[in-house]
Every structure is written in C-alpha cells, then in structure tokens.
C-alpha positions as a Markdown table, in Angstrom:
| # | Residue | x | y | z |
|---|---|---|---|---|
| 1 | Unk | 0.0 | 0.0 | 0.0 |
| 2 | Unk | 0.8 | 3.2 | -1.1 |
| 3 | Unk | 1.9 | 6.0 | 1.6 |
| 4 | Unk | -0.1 | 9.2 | 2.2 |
| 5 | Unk | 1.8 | 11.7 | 3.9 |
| 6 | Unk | -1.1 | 14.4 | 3.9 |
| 7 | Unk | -4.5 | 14.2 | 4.5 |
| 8 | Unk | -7.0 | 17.5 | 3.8 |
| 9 | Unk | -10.5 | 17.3 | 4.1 |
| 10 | Unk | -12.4 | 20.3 | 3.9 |
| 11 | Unk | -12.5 | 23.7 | 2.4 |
| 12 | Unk | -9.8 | 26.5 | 3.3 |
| 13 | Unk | -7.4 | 24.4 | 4.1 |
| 14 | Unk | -3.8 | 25.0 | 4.3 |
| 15 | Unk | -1.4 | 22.1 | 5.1 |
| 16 | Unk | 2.5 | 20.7 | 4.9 |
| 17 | Unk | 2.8 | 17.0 | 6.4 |
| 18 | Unk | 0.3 | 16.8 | 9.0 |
| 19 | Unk | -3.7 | 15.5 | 9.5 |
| 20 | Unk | -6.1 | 18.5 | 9.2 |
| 21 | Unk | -9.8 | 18.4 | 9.3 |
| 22 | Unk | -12.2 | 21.2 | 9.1 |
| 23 | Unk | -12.5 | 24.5 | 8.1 |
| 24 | Unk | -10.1 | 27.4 | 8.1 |
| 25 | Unk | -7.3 | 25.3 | 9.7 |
| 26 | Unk | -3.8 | 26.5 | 9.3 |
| 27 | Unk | -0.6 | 24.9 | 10.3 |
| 28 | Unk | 1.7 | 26.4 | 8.1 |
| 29 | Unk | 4.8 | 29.3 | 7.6 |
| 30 | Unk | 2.8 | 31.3 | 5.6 |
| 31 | Unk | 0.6 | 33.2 | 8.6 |
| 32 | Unk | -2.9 | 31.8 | 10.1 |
| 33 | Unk | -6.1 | 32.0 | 7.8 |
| 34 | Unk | -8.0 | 35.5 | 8.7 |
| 35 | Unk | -10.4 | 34.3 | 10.7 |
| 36 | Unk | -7.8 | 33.6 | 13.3 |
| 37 | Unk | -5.4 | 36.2 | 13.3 |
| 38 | Unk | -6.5 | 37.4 | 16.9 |
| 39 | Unk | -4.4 | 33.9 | 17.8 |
| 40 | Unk | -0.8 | 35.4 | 17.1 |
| 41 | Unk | 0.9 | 38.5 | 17.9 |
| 42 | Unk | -0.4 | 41.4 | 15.8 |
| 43 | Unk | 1.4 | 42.0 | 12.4 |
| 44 | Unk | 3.5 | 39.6 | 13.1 |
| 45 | Unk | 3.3 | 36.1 | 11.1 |
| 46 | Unk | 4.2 | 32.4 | 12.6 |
| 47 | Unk | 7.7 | 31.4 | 12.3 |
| 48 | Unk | 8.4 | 27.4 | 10.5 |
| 49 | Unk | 8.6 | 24.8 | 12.7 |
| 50 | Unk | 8.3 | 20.9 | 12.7 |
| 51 | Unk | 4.5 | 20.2 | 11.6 |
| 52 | Unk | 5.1 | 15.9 | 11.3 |
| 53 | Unk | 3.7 | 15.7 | 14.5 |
| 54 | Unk | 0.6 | 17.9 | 15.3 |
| 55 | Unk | -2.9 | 16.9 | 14.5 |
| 56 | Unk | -5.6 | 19.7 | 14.1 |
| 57 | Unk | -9.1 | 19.2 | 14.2 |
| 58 | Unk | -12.4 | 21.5 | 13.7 |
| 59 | Unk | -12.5 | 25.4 | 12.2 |
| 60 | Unk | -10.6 | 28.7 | 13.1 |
| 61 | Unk | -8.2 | 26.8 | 14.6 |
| 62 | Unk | -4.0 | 27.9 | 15.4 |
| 63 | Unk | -0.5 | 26.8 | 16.4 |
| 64 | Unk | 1.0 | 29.9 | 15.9 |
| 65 | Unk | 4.7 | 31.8 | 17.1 |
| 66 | Unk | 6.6 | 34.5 | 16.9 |
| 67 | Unk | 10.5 | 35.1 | 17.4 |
| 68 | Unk | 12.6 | 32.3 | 18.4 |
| 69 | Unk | 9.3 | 29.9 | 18.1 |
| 70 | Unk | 10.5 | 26.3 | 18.0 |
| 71 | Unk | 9.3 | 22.6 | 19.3 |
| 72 | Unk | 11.0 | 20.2 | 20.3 |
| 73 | Unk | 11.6 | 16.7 | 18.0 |
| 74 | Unk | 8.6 | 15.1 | 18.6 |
| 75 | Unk | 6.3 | 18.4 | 19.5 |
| 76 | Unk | 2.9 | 17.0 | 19.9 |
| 77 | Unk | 0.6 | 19.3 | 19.4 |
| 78 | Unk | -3.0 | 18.2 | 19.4 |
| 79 | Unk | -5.9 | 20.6 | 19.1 |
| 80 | Unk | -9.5 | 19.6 | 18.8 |
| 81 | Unk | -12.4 | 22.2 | 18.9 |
| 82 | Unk | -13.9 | 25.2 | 17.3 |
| 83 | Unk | -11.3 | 28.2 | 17.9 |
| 84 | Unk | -9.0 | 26.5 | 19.5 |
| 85 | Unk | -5.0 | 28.3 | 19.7 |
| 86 | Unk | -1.9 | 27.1 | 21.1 |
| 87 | Unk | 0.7 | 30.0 | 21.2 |
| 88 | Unk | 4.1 | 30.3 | 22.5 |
| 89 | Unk | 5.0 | 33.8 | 21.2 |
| 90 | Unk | 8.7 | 33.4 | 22.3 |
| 91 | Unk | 9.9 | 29.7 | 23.0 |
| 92 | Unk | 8.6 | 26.3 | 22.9 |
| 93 | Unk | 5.1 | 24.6 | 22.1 |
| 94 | Unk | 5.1 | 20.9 | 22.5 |
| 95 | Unk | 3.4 | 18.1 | 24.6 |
| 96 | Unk | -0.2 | 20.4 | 24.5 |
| 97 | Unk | -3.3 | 18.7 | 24.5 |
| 98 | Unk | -6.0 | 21.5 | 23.8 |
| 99 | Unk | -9.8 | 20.3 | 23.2 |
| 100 | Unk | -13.0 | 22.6 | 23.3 |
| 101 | Unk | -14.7 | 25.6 | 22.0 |
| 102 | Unk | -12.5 | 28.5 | 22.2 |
| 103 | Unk | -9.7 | 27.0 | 24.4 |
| 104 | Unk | -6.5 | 29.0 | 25.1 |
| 105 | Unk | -2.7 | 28.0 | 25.9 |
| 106 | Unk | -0.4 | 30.4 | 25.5 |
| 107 | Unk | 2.7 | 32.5 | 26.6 |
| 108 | Unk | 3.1 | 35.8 | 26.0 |
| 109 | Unk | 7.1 | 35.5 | 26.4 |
| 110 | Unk | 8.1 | 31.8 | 27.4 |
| 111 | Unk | 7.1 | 28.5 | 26.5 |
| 112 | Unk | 4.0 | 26.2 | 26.2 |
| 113 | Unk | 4.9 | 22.5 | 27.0 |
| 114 | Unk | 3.4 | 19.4 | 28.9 |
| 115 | Unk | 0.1 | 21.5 | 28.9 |
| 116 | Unk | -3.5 | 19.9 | 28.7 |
| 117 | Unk | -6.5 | 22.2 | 28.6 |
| 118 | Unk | -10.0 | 20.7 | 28.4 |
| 119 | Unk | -13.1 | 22.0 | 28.5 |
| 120 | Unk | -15.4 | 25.2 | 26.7 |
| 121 | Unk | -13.8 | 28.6 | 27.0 |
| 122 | Unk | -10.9 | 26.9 | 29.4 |
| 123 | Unk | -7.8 | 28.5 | 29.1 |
| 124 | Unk | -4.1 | 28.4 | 30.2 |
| 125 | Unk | -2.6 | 32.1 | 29.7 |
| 126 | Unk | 0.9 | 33.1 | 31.4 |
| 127 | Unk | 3.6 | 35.5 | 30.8 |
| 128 | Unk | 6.5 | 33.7 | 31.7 |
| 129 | Unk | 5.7 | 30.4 | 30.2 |
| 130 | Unk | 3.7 | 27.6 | 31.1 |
| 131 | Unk | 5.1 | 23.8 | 32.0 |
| 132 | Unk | 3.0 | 21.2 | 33.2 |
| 133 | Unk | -0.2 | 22.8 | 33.5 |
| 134 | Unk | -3.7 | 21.2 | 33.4 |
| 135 | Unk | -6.9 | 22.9 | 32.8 |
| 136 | Unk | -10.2 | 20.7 | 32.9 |
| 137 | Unk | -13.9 | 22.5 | 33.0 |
| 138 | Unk | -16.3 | 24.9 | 31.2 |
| 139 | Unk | -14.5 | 28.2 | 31.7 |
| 140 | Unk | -11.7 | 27.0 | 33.6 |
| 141 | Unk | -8.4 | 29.0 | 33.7 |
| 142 | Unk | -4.8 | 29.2 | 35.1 |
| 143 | Unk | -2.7 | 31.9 | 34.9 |
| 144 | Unk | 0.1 | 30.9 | 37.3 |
| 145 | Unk | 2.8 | 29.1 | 35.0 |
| 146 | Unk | 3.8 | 26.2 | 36.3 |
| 147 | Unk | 2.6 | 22.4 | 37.7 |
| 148 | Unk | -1.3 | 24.2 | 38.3 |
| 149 | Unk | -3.6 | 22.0 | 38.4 |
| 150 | Unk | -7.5 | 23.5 | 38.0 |
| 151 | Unk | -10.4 | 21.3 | 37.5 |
| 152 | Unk | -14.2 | 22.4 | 37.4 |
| 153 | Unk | -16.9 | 24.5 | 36.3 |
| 154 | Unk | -15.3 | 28.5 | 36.4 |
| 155 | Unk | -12.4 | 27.4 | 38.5 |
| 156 | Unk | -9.4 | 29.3 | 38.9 |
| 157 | Unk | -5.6 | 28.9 | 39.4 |
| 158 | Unk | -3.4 | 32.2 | 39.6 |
| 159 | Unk | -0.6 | 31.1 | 41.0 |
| 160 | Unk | 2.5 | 28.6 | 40.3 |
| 161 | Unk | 1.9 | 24.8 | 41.8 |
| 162 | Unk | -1.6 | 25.3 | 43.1 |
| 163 | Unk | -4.7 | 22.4 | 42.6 |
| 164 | Unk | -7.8 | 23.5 | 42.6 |
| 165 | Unk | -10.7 | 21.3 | 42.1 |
| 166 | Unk | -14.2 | 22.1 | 42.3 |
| 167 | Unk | -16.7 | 24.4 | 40.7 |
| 168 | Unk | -15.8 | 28.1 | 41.2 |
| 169 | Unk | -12.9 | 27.7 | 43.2 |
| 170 | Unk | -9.8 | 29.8 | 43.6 |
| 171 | Unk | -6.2 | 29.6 | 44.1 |
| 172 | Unk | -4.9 | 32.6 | 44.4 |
| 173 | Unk | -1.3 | 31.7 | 45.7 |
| 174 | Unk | 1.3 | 29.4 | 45.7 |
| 175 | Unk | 2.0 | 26.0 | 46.7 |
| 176 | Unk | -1.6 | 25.7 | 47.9 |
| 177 | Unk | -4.7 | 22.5 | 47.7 |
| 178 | Unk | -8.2 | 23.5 | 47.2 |
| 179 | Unk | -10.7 | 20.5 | 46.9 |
| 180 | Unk | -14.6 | 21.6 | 46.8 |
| 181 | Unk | -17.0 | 24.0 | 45.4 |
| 182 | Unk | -16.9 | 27.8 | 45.8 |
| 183 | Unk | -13.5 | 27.3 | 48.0 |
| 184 | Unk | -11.3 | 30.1 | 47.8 |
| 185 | Unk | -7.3 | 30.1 | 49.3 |
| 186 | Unk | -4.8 | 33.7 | 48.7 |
| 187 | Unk | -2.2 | 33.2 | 50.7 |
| 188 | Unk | 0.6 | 30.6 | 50.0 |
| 189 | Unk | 1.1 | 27.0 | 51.7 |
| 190 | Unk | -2.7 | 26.6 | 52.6 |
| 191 | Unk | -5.2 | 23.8 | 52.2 |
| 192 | Unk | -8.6 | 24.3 | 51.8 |
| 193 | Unk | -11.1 | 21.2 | 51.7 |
| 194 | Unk | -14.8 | 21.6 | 51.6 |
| 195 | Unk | -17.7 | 23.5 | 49.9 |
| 196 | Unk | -17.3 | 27.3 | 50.3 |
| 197 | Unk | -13.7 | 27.3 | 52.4 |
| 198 | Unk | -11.6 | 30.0 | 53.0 |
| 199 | Unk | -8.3 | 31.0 | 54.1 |
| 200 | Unk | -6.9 | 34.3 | 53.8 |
| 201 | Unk | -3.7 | 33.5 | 55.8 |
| 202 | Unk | -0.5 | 31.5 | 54.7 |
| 203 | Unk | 0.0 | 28.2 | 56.4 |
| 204 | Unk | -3.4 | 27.4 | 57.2 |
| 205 | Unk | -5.6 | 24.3 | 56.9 |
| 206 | Unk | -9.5 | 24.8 | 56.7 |
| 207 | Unk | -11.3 | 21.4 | 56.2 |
| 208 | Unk | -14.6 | 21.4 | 55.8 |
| 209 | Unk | -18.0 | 23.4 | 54.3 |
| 210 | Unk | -17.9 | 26.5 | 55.3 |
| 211 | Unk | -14.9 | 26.6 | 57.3 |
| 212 | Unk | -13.0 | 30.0 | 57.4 |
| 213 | Unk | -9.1 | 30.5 | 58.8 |
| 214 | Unk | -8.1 | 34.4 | 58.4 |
| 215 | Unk | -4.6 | 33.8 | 60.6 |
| 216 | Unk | -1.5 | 32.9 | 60.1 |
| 217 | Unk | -1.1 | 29.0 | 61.0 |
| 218 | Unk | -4.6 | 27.8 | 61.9 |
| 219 | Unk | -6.9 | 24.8 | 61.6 |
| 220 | Unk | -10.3 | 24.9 | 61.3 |
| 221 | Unk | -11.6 | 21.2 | 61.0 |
| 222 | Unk | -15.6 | 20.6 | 60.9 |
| 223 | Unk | -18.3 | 22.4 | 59.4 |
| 224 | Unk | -18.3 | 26.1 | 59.6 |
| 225 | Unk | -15.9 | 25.9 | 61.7 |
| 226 | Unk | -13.7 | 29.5 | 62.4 |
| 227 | Unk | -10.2 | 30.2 | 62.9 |
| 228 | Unk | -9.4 | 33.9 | 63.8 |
| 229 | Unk | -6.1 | 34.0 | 66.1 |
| 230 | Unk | -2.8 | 33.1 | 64.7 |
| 231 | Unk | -1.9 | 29.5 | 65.2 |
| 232 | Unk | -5.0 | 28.5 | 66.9 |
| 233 | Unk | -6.7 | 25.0 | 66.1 |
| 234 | Unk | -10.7 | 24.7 | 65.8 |
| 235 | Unk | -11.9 | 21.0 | 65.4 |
| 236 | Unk | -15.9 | 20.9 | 65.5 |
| 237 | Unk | -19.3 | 22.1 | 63.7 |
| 238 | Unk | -19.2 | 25.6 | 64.6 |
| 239 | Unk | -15.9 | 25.7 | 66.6 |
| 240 | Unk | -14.6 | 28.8 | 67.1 |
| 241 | Unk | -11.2 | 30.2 | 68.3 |
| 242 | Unk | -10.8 | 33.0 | 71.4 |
| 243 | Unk | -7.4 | 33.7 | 71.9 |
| 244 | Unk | -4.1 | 32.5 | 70.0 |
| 245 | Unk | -2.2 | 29.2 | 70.8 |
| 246 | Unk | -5.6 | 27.8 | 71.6 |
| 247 | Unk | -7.4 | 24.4 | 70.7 |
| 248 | Unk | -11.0 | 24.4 | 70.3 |
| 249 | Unk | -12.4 | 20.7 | 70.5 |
| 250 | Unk | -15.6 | 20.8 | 70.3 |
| 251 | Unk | -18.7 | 23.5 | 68.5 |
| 252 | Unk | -22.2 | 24.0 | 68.4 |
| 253 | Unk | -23.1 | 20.7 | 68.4 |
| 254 | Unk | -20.9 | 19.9 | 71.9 |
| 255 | Unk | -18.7 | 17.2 | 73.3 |
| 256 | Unk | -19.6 | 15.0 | 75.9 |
| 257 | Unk | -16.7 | 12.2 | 76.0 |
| 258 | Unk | -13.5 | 11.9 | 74.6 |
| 259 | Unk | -12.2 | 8.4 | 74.5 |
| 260 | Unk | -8.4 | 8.1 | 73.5 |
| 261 | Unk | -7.5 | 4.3 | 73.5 |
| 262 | Unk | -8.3 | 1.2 | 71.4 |
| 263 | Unk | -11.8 | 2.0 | 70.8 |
| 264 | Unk | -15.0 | 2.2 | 73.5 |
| 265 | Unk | -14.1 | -1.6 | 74.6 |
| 266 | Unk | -11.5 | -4.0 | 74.1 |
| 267 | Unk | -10.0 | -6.9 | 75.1 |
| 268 | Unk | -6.6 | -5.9 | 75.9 |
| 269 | Unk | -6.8 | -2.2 | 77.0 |
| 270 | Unk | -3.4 | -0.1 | 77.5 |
| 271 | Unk | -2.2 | 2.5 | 79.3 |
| 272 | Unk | -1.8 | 6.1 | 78.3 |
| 273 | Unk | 0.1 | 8.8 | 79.6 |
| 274 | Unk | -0.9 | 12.5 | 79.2 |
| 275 | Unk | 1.9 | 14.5 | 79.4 |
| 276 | Unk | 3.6 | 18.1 | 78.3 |
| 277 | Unk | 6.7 | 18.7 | 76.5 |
| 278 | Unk | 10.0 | 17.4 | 78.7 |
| 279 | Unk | 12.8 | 20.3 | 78.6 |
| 280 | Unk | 16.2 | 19.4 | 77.1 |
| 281 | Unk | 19.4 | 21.5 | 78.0 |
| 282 | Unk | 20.8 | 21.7 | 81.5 |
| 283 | Unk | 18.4 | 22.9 | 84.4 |
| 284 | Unk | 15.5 | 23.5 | 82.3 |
| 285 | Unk | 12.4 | 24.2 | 83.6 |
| 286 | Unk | 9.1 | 22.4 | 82.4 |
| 287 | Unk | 6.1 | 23.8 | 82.0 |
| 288 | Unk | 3.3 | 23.3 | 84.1 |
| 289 | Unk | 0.4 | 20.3 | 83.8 |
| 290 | Unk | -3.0 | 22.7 | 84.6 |
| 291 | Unk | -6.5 | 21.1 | 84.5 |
| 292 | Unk | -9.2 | 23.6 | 84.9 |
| 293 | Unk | -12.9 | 23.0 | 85.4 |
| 294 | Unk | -15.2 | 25.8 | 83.5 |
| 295 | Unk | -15.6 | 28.5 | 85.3 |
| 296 | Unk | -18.9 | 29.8 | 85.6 |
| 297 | Unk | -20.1 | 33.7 | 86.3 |
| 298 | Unk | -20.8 | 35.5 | 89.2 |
| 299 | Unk | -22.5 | 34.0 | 92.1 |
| 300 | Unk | -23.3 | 31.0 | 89.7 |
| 301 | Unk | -21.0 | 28.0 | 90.6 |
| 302 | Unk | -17.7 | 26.8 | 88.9 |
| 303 | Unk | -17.7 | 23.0 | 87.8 |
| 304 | Unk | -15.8 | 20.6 | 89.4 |
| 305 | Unk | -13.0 | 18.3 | 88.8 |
| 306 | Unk | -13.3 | 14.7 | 88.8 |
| 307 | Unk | -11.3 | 11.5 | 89.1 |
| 308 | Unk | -13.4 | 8.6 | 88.8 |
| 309 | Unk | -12.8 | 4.8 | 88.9 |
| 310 | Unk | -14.7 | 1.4 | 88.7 |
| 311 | Unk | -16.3 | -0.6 | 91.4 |
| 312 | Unk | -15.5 | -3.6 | 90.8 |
| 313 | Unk | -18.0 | -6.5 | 91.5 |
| 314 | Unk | -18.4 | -10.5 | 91.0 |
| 315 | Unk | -16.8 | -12.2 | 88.3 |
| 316 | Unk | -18.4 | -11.6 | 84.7 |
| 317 | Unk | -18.0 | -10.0 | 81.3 |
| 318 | Unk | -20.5 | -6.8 | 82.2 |
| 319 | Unk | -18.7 | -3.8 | 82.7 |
| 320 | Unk | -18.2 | -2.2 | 85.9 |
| 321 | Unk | -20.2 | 1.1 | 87.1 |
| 322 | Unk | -18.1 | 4.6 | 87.3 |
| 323 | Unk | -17.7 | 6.0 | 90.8 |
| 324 | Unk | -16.6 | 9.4 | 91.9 |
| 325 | Unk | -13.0 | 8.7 | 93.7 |
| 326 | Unk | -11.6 | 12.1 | 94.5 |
| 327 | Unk | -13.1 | 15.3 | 93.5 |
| 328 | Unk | -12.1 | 19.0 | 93.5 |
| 329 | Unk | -15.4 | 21.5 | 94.5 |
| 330 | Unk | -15.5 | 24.8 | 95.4 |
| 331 | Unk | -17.0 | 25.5 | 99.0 |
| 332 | Unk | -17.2 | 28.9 | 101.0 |
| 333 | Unk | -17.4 | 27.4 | 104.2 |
| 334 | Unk | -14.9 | 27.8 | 106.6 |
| 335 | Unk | -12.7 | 25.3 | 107.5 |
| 336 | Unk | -13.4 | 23.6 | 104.0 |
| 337 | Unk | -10.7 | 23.1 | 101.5 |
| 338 | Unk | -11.8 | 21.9 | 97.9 |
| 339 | Unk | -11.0 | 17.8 | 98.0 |
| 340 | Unk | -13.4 | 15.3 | 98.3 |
| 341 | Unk | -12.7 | 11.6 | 98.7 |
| 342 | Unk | -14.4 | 8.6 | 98.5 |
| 343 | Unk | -15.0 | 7.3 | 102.1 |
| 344 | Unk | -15.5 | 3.4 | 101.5 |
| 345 | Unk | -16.5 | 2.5 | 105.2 |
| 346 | Unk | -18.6 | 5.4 | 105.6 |
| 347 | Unk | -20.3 | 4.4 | 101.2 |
| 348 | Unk | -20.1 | 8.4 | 100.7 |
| 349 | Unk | -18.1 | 10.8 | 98.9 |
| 350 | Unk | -16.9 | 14.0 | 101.8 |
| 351 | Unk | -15.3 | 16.4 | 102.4 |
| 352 | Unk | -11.8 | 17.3 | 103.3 |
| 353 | Unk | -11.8 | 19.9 | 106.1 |
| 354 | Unk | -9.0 | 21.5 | 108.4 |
| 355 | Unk | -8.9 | 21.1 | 111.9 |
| 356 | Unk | -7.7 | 23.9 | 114.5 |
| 357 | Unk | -4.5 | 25.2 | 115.0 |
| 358 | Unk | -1.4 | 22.8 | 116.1 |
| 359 | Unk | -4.3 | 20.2 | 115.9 |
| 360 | Unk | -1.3 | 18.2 | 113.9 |
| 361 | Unk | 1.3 | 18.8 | 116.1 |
| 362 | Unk | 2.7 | 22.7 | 117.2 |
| 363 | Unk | 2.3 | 24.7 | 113.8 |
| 364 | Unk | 0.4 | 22.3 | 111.9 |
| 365 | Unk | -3.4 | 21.6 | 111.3 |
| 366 | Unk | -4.5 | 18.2 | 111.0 |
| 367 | Unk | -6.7 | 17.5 | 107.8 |
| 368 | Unk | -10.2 | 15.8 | 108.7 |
| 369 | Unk | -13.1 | 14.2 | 107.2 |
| 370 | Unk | -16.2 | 13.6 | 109.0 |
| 371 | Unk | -17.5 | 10.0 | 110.5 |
C-alpha cells in the first residue's frame, strides 16, 4: 500500500505534512487564515517549525509563534475544537493537549509544553511560560505558570503549583490545595477542603464546608468551623477560636466524652500517659500540667474536677459502674478546703476539712473528714 503523507479534508485548508480536518485550519509558515489572526501576535506572522507531529481538528483553529518559536523533536501538538489556539510567542510549544470551544494555551514570552487544557472557554494564559499545567472545565483557567492544576466548572488557578478542584474555586497563591466547590485560598502553603472554604492566611488548613481561617497558622476542621487568632486549632461544627495558641475541640453541636485508646471496649486495653513537653538542655524548667474546670459567672457555681474509677463487682463479662473517687469543689465554708474523697466505710463521697491550730502537732493543722 501506497503511503499518504497528507491528508486534507475540507475547504480552506492549508497544510504541509500533517492531519487536518475542518475548516479554516492552518498549520503552516505562511501566517494563520484570517479568521484567526487574533491567535498570534499582531502583524507579526508564525515562524516554521516541525508540523510531522501535530494533528488539528475543527475550524478557526491555530498553532502559531513568533521570534525564536520552536518545538522540540517530537512536538505533539493536538488541538481539537472550534477556535482553538496554542501560542508560544517566544519559546517552545510541545506536549499540548488542547480540546473545546474556544480554548487557550499560550505565553506571551516563554514557553507552552506538557500543557492539557479541556473544556469550553478553558484556558491556560501566562507571561513567563507555562510547563506542566492542566486545565479541565467549562471556563476553567490558570494563569500561574507552572505544575497548576484546576479542575471544574469557572475554576481558577493564579498562581505557580496550586490544585484547585471544584466548581468556582480559587487559588490565588502558591503551593496551595483547594478540593470543593466555591472554595477560595490567597495566601501561599494553605489547604482548603470543603464547599465554600476559605483562608486568607499562609500556612493554614481549613477542612470542611464553610470553614474559614483568616490567621496565620490555623486549623479549622468541621463544618463552619472558624479560625481567627494566629496558630490557633478549631476542630468541631461551629468551633470557634478565642485567643491565640488555643485548641478548640468541640462546637455548636458539643462534646460530651472523649475516649483516646483502642476504641469504647477492648479486650486488651493499655495504658496512656498524658503529658507536656519534657525540657532538654541543663536545668530547664518544664512547663506546668493545669487542668481547669469551667468556670462559671458571678454568684453562679464553677464545675468541678473529677477522678473517677470502677467498682468492681463479682466475676463476669459486664462492665463495671463509674464511681466518683476524688473530687475538687468549690466550697465557702470555713474550714473547707476543695478535696473530696471517696469514704468506702462510711459508702459516701466527703469532704476534706481543716482542723484547729497545732491540731497536727505545734504549727500544723490536722486534715479531717467527718464519721
């Protein structure tokens, strides 16, 4: 069988070596047909470059440059759609996947290579060049250069190494992850994950719909959860932060346990230690272990602290009933300090009090509970 080199089908067509299908195509030296001369730089025609390679399909359709334009040996090029253009004005097209009505990939003054842009009206535009950039969704674009990654409906990516997915989104700044609708991130080193997140501070992590970090280093995890002090942590529907350096577990929905182990039950249970930050150097100080009840208003009274155990019972597999074994209550009465222990002979939890002077011995006060 006979080798064809050149295929044309249609009218207005202008071809050297490669497959071209449609109307008003051009891949050629000689300057783009009319109807696309808003695809290269004005007055200036397309330079020659390898056309082996590229495969053009549907009207009004470019690969155009100016300058320097080159590709590389095995450029690539594959353009499908009505008013498609793939431009590298000063530099390099190769590796470009471009499909849809009026899609865009081009560089102003640097290269277009290892580019995919997909979708109606999607577009990868950049000054400096674009390299490794993908563009998926009606009305999609990227402007930041390189490794951007935007995919859905009227996304956006403006800066270099940013994914954003999800309809309407925005990246605004570098090295940052958006996942879900209407999200938006503009400051750099963020993650954003949810419908309608936000962060307008670098180093921040907002997971969930609606949540919102506007500080420097903060977490908002949970649904509409909020984030205002620098470096503060919010983990909860509706959690909010109050100070900086704080964690907020916890929202509108409230907690009432937290278990930390292996699960609510198991068969072979192990310890755990809470514990702070040991000091390292020579005569460090640590820091100080605090555990504070809430604290209620006025003449309203403040919680209490609790330490409870199990009572254990006769042999079987049902699990033992919570008692209180020391607790920590406010009193006003005098005499009273604020322990309470469990009395076993006397079945009751009471009350630590303080007897008289030298009652323990010449300057000291014994401690007393009643019978």
């Amino acid at each position: 069988m006979a080798r064809v080199d050149t295929i044309v089908v249609g009218g207005g067509l202008s071809a050297v070596d490669p497959l071209a299908i449609g109307g008003l195509v051009e891949i050629a030296a000689v300057g783009p047909p009319p109807t696309a001369q808003l695809c290269s730089v004005a007055g200036v025609s397309p330079t020659t470059f390898p056309r082996s390679t590229h495969v053009v399909v549907g009207p009004n359709t470019v690969i155009s440059g100016a300058g320097r334009y080159t590709t590389s040996t095995t450029p690539g090029v594959l353009l499908v759609g009505a008013s498609v253009a793939v431009q590298a004005e000063i530099g390099t097209a190769s590796s470009v996947l471009a499909v849809g009505n009026s899609v865009i990939a081009r560089s102003t003054a640097g290269q277009v290579i290892a580019t995919t842009v997909i979708g109606q009206g999607a577009n990868a535009i950049t000054v400096g060049g674009i390299s490794g950039a993908t563009v998926i969704g009606f009305a999609a674009s990227y402007t930041g250069g390189d490794r951007g990654v935007v995919i859905g409906d009227s996304s956006l990516g403006s800066a270099a190494r940013v994914t954003v997915v999800g309809s309407q989104s925005s990246g605004q700044a570098n090295d940052c992850t958006i996942v879900g609708a209407a999200s938006t991130v503009n400051q750099i080193n963020c993650v954003a994950i949810g419908s309608g997140a936000t962060i307008t501070a670098a180093n921040a992590t907002s997971v969930g719909n609606g949540t919102g970090v506007s500080q420097s280093g903060g977490v908002a995890i949970g649904q509409n959860a909020n984030v205002s002090h620098t470096d503060s942590i919010c983990i909860g529907r509706g959690a909010q932060s109050y100070a900086a350096n704080v964690c907020v577990i916890g929202g509108s929905g409230g907690v009432t346990e937290v278990l930390v182990g292996k699960n609510n039950t198991n068969a072979a249970p192990s310890s755990v230690i809470f514990r702070l930050t040991n000091a390292v150097g020579t005569d460090i100080a640590s820091g100080n272990y605090i555990i504070q009840a809430g604290l209620g208003t006025g003449a309203g009274l403040p919680g209490d602290i609790q330490l409870t155990v199990g009572v254990s019972g006769a042999s079987s597999a049902t699990a033992q009933n919570p008692r209180q074994g020391v607790v920590v209550r406010h009193s006003s009465t005098a005499a009273d300090t604020y322990l309470m222990v469990w009395d076993v002979n006397g079945a009751a939890l009471k009350r630590v009090s303080v007897g008289a002077n030298d009652s323990g011995g010449v300057g000291f006060k014994v401690l007393r509970i009643a019978n």
